[in-house]
C-alpha positions, 0 to 999 in steps of 0.5 A: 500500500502507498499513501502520498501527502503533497502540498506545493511545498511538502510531501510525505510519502508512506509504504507498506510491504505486503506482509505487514498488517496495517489498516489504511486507518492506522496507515493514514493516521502514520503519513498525516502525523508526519506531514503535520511534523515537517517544518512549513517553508522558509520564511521570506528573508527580511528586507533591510532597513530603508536608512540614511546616515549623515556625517559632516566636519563642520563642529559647531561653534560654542555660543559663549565663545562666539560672544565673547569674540564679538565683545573683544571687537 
């Protein structure tokens, strides 16, 4: 007896020979048990973050000291 479970992404395949006695039953409940155990697909990989970075050399000025430089002038 063959029984065959198939999905688009996984498929069992149960056989039995001739000389063993399993019920279709038994035989269905076997290939259902494991069809159920596998792992479903992949998830689809993460897509990266959408980002910006800004790097600049201008420092910023101290305000004290920019005051102070204006009351030597």
């Amino acid at each position: 007896m063959r029984i065959t479970l198939s999905t688009s992404d996984k498929t069992v395949h149960l056989a039995t020979t001739k000389g063993e006695h399993v019920s279709v039953r038994a035989a269905e409940k076997a290939a259902l048990s494991l069809f159920h155990a596998l792992p479903g697909p992949a998830p689809e990989p993460a897509k990266p973050p959408i980002g910006f970075a800004v790097d600049s050399d201008t420092e910023r000025a101290d305000p004290d000291l920019a005051a102070a430089d204006e009351n030597e002038e």
